[in-house]
ROROSE-830284 format. One record per residue: residue number from 1; x, y, z of N, C-alpha, C, O in turn. Coordinates in Angstrom, 2 decimals, always signed. Example, Ala and Ser with C-alpha at 12.3 -4.5 7.8 and 13.67 -1.06 7.14 Angstrom:
% residues 2
{1, {+13.19, -5.69, +7.80}, {+12.30, -4.50, +7.80}, {+13.20, -3.30, +7.80}, {+14.24, -3.32, +8.46}}
{2, {+12.85, -2.25, +7.08}, {+13.67, -1.06, +7.14}, {+12.90, +0.03, +7.87}, {+13.41, +1.14, +8.04}}
//
This chain:
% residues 106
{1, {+14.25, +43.53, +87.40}, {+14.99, +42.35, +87.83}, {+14.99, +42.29, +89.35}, {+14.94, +43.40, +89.87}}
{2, {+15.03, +41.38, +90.06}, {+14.62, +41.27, +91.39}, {+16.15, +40.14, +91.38}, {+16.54, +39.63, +90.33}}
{3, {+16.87, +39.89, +92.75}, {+17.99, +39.04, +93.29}, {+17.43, +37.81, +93.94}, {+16.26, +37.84, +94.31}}
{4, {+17.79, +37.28, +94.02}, {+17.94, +35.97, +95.16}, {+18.61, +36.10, +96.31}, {+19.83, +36.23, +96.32}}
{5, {+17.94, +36.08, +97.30}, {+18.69, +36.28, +98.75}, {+19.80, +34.83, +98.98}, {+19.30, +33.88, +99.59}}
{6, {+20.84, +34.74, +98.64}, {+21.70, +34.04, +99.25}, {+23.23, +35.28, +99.45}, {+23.31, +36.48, +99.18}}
{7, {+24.27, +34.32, +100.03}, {+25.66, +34.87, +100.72}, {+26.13, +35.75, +99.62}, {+26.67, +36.83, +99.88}}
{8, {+25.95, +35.34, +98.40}, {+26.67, +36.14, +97.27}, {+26.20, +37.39, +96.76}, {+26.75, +38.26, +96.08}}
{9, {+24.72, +37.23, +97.36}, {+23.63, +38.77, +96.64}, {+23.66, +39.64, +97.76}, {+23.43, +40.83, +97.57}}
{10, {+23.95, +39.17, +99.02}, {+23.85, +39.78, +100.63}, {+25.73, +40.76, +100.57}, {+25.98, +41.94, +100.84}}
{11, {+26.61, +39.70, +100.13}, {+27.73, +40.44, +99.90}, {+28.06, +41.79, +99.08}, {+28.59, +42.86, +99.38}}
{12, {+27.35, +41.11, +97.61}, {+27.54, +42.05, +96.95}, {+26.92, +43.37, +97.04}, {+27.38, +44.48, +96.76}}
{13, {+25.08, +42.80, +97.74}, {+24.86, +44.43, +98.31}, {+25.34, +45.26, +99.19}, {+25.29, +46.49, +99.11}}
{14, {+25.94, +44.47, +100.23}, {+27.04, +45.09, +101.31}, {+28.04, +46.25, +100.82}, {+28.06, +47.40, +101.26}}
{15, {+28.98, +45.63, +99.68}, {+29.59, +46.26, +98.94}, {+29.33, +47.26, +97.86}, {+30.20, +47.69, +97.11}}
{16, {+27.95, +47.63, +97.83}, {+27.51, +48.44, +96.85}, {+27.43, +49.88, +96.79}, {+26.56, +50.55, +97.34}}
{17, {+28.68, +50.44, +95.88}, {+29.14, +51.90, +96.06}, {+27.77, +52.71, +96.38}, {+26.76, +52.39, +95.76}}
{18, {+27.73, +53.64, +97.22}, {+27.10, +54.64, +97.09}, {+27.15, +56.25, +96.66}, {+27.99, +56.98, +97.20}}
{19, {+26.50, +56.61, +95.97}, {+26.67, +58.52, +95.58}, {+26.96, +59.25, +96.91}, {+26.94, +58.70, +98.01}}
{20, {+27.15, +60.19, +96.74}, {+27.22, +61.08, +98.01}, {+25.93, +61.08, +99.33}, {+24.75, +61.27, +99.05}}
{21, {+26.38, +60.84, +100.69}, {+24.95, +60.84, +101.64}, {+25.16, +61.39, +102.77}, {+26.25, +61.29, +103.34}}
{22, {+23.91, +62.20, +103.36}, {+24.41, +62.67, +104.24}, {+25.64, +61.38, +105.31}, {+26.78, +61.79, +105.55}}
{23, {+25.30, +60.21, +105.74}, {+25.97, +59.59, +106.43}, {+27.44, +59.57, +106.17}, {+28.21, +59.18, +107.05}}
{24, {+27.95, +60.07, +104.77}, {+29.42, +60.32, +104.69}, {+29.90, +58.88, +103.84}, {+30.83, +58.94, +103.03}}
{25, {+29.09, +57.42, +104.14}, {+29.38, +56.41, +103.93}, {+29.26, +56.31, +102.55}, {+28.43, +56.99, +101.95}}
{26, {+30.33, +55.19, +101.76}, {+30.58, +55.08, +100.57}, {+30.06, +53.75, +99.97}, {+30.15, +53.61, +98.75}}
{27, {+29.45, +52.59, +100.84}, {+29.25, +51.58, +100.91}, {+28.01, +51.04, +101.38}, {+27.88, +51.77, +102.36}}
{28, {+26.63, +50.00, +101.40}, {+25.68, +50.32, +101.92}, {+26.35, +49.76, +103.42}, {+26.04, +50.27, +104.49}}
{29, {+27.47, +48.46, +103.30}, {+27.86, +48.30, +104.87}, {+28.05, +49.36, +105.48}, {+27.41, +49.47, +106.52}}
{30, {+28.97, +50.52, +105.10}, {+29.66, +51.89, +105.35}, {+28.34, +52.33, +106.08}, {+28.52, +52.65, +107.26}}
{31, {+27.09, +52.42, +105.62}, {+26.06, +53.48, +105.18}, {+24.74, +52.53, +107.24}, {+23.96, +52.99, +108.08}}
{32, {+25.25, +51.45, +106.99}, {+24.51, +50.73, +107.87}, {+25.57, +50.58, +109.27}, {+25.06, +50.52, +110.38}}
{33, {+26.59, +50.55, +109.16}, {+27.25, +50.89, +110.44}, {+26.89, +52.07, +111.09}, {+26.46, +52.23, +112.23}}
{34, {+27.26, +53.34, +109.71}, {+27.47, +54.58, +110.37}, {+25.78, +55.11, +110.91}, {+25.49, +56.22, +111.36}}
{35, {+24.97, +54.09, +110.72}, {+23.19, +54.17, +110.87}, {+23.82, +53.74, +112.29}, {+24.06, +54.66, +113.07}}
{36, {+23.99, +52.96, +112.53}, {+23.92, +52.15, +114.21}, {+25.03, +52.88, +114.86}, {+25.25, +52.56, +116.03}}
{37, {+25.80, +53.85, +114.31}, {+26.89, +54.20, +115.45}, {+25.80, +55.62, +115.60}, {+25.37, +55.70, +116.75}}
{38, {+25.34, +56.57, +114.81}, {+24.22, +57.47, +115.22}, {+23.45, +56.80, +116.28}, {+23.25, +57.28, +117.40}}
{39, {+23.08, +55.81, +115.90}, {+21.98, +55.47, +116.99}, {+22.73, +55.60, +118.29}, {+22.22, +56.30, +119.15}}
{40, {+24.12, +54.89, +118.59}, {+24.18, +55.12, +119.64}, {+24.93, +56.15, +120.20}, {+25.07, +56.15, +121.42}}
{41, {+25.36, +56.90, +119.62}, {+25.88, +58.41, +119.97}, {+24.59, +58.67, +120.21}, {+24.21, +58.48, +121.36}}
{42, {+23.57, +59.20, +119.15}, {+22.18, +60.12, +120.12}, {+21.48, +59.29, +121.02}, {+20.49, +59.74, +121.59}}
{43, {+21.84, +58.24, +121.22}, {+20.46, +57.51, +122.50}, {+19.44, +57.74, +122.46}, {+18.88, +57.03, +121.62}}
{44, {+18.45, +58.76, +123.21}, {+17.25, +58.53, +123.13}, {+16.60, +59.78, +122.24}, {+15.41, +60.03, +122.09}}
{45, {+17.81, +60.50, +121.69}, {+17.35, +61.90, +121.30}, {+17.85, +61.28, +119.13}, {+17.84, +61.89, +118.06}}
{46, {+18.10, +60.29, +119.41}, {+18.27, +59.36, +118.26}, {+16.85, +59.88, +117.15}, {+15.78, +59.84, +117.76}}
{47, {+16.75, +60.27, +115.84}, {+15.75, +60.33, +115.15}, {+15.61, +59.50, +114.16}, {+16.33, +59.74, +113.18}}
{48, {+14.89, +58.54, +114.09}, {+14.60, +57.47, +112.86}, {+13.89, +58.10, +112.02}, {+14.01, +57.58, +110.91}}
{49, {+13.09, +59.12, +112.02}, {+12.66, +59.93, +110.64}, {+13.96, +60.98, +110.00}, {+13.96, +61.48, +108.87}}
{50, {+14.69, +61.08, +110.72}, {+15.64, +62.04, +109.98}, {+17.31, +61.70, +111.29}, {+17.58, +62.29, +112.33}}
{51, {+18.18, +60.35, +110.47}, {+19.06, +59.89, +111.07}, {+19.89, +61.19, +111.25}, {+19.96, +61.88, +112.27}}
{52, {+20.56, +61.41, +109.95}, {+21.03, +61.81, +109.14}, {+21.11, +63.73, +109.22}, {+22.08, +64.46, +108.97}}
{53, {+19.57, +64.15, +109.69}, {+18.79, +65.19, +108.92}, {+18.17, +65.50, +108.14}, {+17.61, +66.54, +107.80}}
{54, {+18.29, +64.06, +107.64}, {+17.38, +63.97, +106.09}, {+16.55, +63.18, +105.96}, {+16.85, +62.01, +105.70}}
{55, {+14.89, +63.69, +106.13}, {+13.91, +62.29, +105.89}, {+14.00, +61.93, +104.23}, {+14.43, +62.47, +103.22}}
{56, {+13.42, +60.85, +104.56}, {+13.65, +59.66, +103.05}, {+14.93, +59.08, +103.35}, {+15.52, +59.07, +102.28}}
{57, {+15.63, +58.61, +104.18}, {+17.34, +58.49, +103.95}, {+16.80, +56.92, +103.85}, {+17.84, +56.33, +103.56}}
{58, {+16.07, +56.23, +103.91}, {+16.70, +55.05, +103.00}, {+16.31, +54.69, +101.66}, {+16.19, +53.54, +101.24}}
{59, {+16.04, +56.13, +100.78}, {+16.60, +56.60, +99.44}, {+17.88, +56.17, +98.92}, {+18.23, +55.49, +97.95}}
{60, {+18.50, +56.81, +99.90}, {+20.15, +56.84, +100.15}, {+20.79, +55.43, +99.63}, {+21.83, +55.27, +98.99}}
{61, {+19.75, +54.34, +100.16}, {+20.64, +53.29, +99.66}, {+19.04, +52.60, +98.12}, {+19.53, +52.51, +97.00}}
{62, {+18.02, +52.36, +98.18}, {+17.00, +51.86, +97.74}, {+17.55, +52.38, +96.24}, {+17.90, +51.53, +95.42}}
{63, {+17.60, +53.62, +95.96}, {+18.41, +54.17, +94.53}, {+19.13, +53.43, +94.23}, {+18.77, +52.42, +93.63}}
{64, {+20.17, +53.61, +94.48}, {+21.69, +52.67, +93.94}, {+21.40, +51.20, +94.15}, {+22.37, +50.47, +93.96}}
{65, {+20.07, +50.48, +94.58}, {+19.85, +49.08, +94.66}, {+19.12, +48.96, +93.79}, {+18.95, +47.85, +93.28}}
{66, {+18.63, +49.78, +93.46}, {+17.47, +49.72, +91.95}, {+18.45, +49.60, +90.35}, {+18.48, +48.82, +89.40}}
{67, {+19.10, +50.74, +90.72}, {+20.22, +50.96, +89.21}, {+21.10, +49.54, +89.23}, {+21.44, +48.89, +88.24}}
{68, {+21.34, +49.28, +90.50}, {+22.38, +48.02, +90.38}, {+21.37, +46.55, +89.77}, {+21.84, +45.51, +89.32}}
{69, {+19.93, +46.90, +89.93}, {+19.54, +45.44, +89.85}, {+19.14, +44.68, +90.50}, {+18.58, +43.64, +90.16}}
{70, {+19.51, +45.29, +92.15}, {+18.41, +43.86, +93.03}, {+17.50, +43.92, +93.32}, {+16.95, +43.07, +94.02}}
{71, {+16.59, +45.75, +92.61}, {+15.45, +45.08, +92.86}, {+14.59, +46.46, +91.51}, {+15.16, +47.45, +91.03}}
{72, {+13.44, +46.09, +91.30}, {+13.01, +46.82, +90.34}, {+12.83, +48.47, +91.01}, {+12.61, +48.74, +92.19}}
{73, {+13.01, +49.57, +89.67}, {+12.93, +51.11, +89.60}, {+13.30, +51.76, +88.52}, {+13.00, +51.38, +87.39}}
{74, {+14.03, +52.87, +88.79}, {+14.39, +53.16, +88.08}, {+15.25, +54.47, +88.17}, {+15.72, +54.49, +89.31}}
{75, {+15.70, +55.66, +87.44}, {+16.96, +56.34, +88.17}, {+16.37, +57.33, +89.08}, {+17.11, +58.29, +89.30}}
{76, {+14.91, +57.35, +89.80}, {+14.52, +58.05, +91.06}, {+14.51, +57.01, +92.20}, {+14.08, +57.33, +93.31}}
{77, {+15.04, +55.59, +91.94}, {+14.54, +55.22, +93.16}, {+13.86, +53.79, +93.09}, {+13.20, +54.14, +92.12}}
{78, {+13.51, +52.63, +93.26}, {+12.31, +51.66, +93.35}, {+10.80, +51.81, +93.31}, {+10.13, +52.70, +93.83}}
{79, {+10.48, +50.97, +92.74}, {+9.75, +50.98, +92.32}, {+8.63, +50.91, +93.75}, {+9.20, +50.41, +94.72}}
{80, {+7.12, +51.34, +94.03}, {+6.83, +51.02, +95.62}, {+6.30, +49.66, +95.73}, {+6.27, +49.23, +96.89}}
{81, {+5.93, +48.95, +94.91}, {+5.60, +47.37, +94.85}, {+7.04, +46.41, +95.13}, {+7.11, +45.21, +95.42}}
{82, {+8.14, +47.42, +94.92}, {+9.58, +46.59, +95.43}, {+10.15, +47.28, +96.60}, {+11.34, +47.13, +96.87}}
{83, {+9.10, +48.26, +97.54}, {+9.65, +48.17, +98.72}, {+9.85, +46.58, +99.34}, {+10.86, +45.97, +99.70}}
{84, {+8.84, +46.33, +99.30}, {+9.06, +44.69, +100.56}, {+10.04, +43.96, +100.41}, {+10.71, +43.41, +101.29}}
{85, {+10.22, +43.93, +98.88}, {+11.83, +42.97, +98.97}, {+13.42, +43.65, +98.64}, {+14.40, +43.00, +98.27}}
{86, {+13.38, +45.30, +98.92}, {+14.49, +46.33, +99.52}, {+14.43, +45.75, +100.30}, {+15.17, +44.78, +100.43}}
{87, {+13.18, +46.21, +101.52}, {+13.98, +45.67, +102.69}, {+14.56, +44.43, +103.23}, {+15.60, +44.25, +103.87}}
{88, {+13.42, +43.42, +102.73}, {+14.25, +42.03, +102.54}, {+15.55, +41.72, +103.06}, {+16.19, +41.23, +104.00}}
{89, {+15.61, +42.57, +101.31}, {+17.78, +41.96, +101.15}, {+18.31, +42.89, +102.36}, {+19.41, +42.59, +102.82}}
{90, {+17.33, +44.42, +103.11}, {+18.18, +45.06, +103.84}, {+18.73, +44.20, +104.82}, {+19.89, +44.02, +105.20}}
{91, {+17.19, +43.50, +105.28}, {+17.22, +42.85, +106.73}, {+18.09, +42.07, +106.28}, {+19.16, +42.44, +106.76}}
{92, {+18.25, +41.21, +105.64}, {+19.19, +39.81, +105.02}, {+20.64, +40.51, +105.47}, {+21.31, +40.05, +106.40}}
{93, {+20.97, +41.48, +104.82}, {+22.28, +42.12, +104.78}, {+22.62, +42.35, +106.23}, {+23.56, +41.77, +106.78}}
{94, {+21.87, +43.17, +106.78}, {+21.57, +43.65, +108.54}, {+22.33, +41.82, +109.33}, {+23.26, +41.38, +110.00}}
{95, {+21.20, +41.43, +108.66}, {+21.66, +40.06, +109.70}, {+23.20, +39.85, +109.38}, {+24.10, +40.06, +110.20}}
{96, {+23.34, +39.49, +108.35}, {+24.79, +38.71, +107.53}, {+26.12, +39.86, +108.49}, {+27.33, +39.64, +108.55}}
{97, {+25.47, +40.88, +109.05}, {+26.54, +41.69, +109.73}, {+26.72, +41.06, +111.12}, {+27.77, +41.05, +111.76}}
{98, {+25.50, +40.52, +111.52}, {+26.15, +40.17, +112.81}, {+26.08, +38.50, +112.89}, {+25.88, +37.97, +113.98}}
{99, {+26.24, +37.78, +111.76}, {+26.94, +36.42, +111.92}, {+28.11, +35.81, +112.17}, {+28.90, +36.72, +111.93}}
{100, {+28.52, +35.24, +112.37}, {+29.76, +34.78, +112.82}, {+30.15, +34.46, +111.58}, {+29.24, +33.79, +111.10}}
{101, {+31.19, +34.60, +110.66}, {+31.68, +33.63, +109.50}, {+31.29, +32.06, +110.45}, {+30.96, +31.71, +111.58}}
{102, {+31.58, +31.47, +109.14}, {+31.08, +29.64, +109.04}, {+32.62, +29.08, +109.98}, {+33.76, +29.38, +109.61}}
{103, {+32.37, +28.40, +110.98}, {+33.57, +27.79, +111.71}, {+34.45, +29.24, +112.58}, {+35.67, +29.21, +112.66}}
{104, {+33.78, +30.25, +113.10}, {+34.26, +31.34, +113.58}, {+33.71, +31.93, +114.89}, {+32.57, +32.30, +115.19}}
{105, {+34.14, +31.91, +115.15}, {+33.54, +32.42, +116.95}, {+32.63, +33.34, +116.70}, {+32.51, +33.76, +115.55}}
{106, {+31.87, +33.80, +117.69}, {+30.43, +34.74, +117.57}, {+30.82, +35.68, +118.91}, {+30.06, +36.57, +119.29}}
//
């Protein structure tokens, strides 16, 4: 089963519990903040292969997006023909964080 990128599939992935990760976060929002506050605590000593300490970490969330349904896998993970539209909804989600609500200051 694959989602539709609108406000309601972007929310609900926001909100989508996560298992235990190294990032501590319980949420993929939780899980994508605590990604960008690493980044800027380490600055340039920052590691995008291993945020965390752990390469593969966007396992961390691609798993629990597969079991939930927005995008095809199965209980290791997605499928690799449904990487492109993981990240998709990631980027979708990524953005929807730094929008202004509708009629709300920016």
């Amino acid at each position: 089963m694959s989602e539709e990128i609108n406000a309601e599939t972007i929310n609900r992935l926001l909100d989508l519990p996560l298992p235990r990760n190294d990032s501590g976060a319980s949420t993929v929002r939780g899980y994508l903040v605590a990604l960008l506050a690493e980044l800027w605590r380490e600055e340039e000593g920052f590691s995008g292969k291993r945020p965390f300490g752990n390469s593969g970490w966007q396992h961390d969330i691609y798993g629990p997006m597969a079991k939930a349904g927005f995008v095809g896998g199965d209980e290791d993970g997605i499928f690799y023909r449904e990487r492109g539209k993981a990240d998709e909804l990631i980027y979708a989600a990524i953005d929807s964080m730094g929008s202004a609500p509708a009629g709300g200051a920016s």
